[in-house]
C-alpha positions as CSV (number, residue, x, y, z in Angstrom):
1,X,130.0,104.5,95.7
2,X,128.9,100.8,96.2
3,X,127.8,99.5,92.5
4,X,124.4,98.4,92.8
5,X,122.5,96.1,90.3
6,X,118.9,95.5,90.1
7,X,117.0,93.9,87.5
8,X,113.2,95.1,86.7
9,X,110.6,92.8,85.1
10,X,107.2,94.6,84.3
11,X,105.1,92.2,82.1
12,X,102.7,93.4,80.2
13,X,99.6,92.0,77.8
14,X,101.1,92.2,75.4
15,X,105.1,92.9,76.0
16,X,107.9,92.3,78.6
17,X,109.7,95.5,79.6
18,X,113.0,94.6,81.1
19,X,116.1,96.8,82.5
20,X,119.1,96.8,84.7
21,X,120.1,99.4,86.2
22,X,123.6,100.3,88.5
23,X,122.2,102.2,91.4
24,X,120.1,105.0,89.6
25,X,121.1,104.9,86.3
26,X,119.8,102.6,83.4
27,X,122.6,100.6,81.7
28,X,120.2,98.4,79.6
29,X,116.6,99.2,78.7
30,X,114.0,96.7,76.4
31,X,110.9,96.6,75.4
32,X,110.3,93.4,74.0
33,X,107.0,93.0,71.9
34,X,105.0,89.8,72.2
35,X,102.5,88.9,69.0
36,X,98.9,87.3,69.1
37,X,100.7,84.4,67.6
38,X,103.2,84.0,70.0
39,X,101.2,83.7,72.6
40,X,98.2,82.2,71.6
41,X,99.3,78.7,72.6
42,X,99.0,79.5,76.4
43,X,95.0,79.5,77.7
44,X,95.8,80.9,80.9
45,X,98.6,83.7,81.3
46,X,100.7,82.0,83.9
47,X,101.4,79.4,81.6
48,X,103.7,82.2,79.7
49,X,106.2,82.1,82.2
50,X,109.0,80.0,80.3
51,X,108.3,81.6,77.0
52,X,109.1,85.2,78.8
53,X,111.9,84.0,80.9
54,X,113.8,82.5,78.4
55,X,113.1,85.7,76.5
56,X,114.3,88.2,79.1
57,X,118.0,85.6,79.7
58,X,118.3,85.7,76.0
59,X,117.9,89.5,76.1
60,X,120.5,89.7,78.4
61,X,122.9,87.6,77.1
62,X,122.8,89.5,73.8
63,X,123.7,92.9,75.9
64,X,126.6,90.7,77.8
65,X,124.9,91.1,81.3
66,X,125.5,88.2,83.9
67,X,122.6,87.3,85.9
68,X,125.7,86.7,88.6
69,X,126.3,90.6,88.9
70,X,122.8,91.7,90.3
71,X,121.9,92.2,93.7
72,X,118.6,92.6,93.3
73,X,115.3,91.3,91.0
74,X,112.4,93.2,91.1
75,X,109.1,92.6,89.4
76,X,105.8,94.6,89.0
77,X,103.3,93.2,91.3
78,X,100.9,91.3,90.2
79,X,97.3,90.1,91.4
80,X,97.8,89.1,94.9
81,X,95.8,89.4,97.6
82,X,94.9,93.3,98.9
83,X,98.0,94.6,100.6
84,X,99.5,98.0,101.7
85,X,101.9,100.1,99.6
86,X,105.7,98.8,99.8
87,X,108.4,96.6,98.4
88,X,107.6,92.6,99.6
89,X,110.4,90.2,99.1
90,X,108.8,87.3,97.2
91,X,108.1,84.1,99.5
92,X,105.9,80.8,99.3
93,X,102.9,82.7,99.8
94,X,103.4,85.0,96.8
95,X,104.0,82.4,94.6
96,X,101.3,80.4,95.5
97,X,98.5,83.5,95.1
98,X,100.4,84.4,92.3
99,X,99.7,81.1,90.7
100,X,96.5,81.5,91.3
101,X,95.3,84.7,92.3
102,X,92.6,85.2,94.6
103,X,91.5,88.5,92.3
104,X,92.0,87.5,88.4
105,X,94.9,87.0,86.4
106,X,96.8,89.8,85.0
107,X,100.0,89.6,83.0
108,X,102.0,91.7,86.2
109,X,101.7,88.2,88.2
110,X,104.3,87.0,86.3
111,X,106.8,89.4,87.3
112,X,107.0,88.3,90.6
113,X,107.2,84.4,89.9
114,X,109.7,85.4,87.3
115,X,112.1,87.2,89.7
116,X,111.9,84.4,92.2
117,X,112.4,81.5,89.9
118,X,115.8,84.4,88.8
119,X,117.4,84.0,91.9
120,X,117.1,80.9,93.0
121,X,120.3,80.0,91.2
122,X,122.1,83.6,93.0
123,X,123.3,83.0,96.3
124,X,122.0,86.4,98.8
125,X,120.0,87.6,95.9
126,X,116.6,88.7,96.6
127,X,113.2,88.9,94.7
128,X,110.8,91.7,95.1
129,X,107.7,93.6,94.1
130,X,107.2,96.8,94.9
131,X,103.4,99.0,94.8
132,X,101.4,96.1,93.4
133,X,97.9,97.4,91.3
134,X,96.5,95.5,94.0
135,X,97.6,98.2,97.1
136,X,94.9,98.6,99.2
137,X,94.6,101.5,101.7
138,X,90.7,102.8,101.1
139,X,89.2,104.6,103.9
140,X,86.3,102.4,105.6
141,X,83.6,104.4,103.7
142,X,85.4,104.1,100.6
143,X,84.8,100.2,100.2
144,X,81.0,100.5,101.1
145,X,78.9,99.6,97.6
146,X,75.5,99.7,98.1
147,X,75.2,96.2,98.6
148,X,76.2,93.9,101.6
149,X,77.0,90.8,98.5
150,X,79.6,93.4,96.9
151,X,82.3,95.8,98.0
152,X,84.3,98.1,96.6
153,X,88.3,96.9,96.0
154,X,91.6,98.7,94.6
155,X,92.8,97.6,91.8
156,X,95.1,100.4,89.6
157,X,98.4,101.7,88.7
158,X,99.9,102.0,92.3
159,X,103.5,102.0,91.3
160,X,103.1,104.7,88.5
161,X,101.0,106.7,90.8
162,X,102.5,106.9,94.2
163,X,106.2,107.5,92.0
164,X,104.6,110.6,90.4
165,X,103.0,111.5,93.7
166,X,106.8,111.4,95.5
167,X,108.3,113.0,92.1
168,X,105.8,116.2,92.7
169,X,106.8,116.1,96.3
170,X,110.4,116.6,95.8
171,X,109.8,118.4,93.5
172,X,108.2,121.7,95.9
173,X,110.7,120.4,98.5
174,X,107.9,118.8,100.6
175,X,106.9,114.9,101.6
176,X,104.6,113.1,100.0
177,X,103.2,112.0,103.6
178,X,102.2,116.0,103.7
179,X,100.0,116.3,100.9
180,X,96.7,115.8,99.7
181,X,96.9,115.3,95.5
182,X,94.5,113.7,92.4
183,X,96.6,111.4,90.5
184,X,95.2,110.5,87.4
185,X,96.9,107.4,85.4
186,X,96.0,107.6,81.4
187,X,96.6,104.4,80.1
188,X,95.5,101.5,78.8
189,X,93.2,101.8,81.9
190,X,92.2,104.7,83.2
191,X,92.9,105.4,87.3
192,X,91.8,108.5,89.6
193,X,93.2,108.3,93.1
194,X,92.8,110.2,96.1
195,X,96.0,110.6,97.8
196,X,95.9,111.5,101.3
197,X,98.9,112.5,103.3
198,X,100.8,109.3,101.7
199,X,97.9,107.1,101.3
200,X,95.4,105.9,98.5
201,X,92.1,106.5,100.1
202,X,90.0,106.6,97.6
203,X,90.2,105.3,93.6
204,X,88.3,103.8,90.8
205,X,88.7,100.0,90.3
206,X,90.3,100.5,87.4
207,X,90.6,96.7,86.0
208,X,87.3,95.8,85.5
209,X,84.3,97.7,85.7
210,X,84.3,101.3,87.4
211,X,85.2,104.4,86.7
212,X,86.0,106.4,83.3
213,X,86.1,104.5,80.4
214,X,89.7,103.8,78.5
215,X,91.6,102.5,75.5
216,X,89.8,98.8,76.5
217,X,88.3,99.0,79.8
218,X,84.2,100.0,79.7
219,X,84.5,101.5,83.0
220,X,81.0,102.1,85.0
221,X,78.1,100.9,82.4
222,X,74.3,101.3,83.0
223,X,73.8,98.4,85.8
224,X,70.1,97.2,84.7
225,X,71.1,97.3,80.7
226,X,74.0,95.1,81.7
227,X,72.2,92.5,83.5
228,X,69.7,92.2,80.7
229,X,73.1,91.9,78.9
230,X,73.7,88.8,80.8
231,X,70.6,87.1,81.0
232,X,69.9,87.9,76.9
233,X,71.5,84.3,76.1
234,X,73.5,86.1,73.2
235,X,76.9,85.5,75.0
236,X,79.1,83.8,77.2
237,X,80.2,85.1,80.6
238,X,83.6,85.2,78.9
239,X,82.8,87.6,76.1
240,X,80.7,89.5,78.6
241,X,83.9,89.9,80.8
242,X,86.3,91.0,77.2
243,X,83.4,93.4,76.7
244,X,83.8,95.5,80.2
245,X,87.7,94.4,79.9
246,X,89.8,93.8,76.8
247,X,87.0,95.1,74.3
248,X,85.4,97.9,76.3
249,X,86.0,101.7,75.8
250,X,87.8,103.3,72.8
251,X,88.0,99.7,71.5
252,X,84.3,99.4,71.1
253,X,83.7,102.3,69.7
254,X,86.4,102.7,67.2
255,X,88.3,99.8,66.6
256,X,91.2,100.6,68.4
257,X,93.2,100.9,71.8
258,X,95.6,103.0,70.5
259,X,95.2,106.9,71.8
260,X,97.5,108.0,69.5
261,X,95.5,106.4,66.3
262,X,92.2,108.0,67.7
263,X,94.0,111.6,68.5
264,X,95.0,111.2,64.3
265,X,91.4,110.3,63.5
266,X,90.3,113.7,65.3
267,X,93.1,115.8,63.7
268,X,91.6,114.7,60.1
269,X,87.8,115.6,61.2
270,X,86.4,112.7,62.1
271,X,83.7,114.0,64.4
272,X,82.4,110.4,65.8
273,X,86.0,109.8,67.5
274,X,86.1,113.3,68.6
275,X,82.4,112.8,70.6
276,X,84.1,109.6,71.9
277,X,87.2,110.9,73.0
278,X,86.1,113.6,74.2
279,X,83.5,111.4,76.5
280,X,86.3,109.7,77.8
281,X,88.3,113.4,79.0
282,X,84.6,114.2,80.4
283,X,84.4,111.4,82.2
284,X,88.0,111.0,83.7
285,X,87.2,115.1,84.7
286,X,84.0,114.1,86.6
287,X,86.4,111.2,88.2
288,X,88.6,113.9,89.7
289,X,85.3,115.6,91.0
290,X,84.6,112.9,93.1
291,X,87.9,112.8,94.4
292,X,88.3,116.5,95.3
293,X,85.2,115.7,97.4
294,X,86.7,112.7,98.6
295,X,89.6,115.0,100.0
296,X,87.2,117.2,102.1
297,X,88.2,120.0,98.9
298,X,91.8,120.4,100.5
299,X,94.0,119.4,97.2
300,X,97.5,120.6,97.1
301,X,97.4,119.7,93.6
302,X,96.0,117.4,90.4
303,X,99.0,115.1,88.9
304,X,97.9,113.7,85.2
305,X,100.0,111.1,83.7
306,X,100.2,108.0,81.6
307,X,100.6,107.5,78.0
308,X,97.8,109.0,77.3
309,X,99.3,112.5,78.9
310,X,101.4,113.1,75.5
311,X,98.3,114.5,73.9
312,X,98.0,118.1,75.0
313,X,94.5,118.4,73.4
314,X,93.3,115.1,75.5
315,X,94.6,116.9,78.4
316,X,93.4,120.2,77.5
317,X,90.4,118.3,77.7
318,X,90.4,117.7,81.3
319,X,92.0,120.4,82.7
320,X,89.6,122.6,80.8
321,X,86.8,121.1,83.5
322,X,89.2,120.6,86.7
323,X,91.8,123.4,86.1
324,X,90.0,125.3,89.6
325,X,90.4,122.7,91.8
326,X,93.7,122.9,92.4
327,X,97.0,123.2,90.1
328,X,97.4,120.8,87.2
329,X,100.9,119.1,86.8
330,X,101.4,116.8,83.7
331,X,104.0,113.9,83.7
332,X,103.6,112.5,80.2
333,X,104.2,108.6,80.2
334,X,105.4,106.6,83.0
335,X,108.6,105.4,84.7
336,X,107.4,102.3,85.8
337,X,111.0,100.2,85.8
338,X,112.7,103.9,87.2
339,X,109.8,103.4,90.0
340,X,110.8,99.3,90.5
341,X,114.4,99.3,90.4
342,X,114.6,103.0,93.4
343,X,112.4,101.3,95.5
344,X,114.8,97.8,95.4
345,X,117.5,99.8,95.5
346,X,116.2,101.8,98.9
347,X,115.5,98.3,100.6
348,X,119.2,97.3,99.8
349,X,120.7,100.6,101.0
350,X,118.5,100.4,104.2
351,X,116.1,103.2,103.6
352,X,113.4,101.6,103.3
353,X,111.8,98.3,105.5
354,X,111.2,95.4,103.4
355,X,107.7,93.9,104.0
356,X,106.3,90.8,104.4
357,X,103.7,89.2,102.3
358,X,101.2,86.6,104.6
């Protein structure tokens, strides 16, 4: 068999997750962790993008692996403009939304200028992104608000979702394209998709704003006590935005976005987390409510994953409320570079048609 290399790049807030991997199998995995310190000199996160690049080619130097043997750099998707699920080869467009996004700035954006800026110097090597949080394939009802001056977008974790969605798939020897399934991402944000027969049509903007509350995301807050909010004078549009993104959800509440610190406080009997955390299963429940009504109550079955999906009791949580809509399959954590370095690996083998981002 052919010996295939592909480097993934997923970039994170606060960390760079990098590996390389020969066809399907890893041969070097890294997590590498980035401090408040380190990257408090940049004001805007784009202007990371030599600090983590020369970070990912030291990384590889030290495991002896030679930018010259890949065939193939692939970065998480970062905020570009809305686009359908697939794997886009990066091109002047991409870069230049990526630059400057026309939706925000996330840290994913850098994987894609990243790659390019990777292969420039490799002669038939291509840069990609595959399932960007910015896939967008909600049904026309789906993006209706409630007010003509806003509509409803997709933002959330595509790439972790559709992979768990094709994983259950295989899995019952069926296709994806077949099925009607709830995934639910656990996360530092929190996404609820409605997946029908292969396409998100339906799912919480999970960035900023709507839907359960997370680790740091505030989710859907009380509209008119959020306005007064904003008009009190007390704060800055900025610190408005880190409270309902950044400083939101478990953060506000209890100091932390780590689920794993908050599942310790409950295990010693500290009732106030409990109420909170338990709020957040509640609400992530009623999430996959709407969604099972969404799907005209035809669900093949509810797919719960994420970080978050290592706590049985969190889960037993939700499933608790949801367990009769349909059958409940837990992936604990996520594959996101497994997920980035198949679907490169598909477009090089021919399997899969390589878009084209406009």
């Amino acid at each position: 068999m052919e010996k295939i290399r592909i480097l993934a790049i997923n970039p994170g807030s606060t960390s760079t997750k990098i590996a390389v991997y020969q066809n399907t199998e890893p041969i070097f995995l890294k997590n590498i962790k980035h401090t408040t310190e380190e990257l408090a000199p940049f004001s805007k996160i784009t202007d990371q993008f030599e600090f983590r690049k020369e970070i990912i080619l030291q990384q590889l130097k030290e495991a002896d692996i030679h930018i010259e043997s890949l065939n193939a750099v692939v970065g998480r998707g970062g905020l570009v403009k809305p686009i359908p699920s697939g794997v886009y080869e990066v091109n002047d467009a991409m870069i230049a939304d990526l630059r400057n996004s026309p939706v925000g700035e996330h840290a994913s954006s850098l994987g894609g200028l990243i790659a390019q800026n990777l292969v420039q110097s490799l002669p038939g090597v291509k840069a990609f992104i595959a399932d960007p949080v910015v896939v967008d394939e909600l049904c026309g009802l789906a993006r209706i608000s409630g007010h003509p001056m806003f509509n409803r977008i997709s933002i959330f974790h595509a790439l972790n979702q559709k992979a768990v969605a094709r994983e259950f798939a295989k899995s019952i020897q069926s296709k994806y394209e077949d099925l009607n399934l709830i995934v639910v991402h656990l996360g530092g944000g929190i996404s609820v998709g409605a997946h029908q027969k292969g396409s998100v049509i339906d799912v919480n903007q999970a960035l900023s704003g709507e839907g359960p509350f997370s680790p740091e995301r505030s989710g859907t807050l009380p509209v008119d006590q959020l306005v007064k909010v904003c008009y009190s004078g007390n704060y800055t549009q900025k610190q408005v935005l880190r409270m309902i993104t950044g400083e939101g959800g478990l953060v506000a509440y209890l100091g932390t976005n780590n689920a794993y610190e908050v599942e310790k406080m409950v295990e010693s009997g500290n009732e106030h987390a409990k109420l909170i955390y338990q709020a957040m299963a509640y609400q992530v429940a009623k999430c996959v409510g709407e969604m099972f009504v969404v799907l005209q109550c035809e669900v093949d079955a509810i797919l719960i994953t994420g970080g978050i999906a290592f706590d049985k009791t969190f889960v037993s949580w939700i499933q608790d409320r949801i367990h009769k809509i349909a059958p409940v399959h837990v992936y604990p954590g996520e594959d996101e570079m497994r997920a980035l370095a198949i679907n490169a690996l598909m477009v090089l083998k021919g399997e899969l048609a390589v878009k084209v981002y406009a």
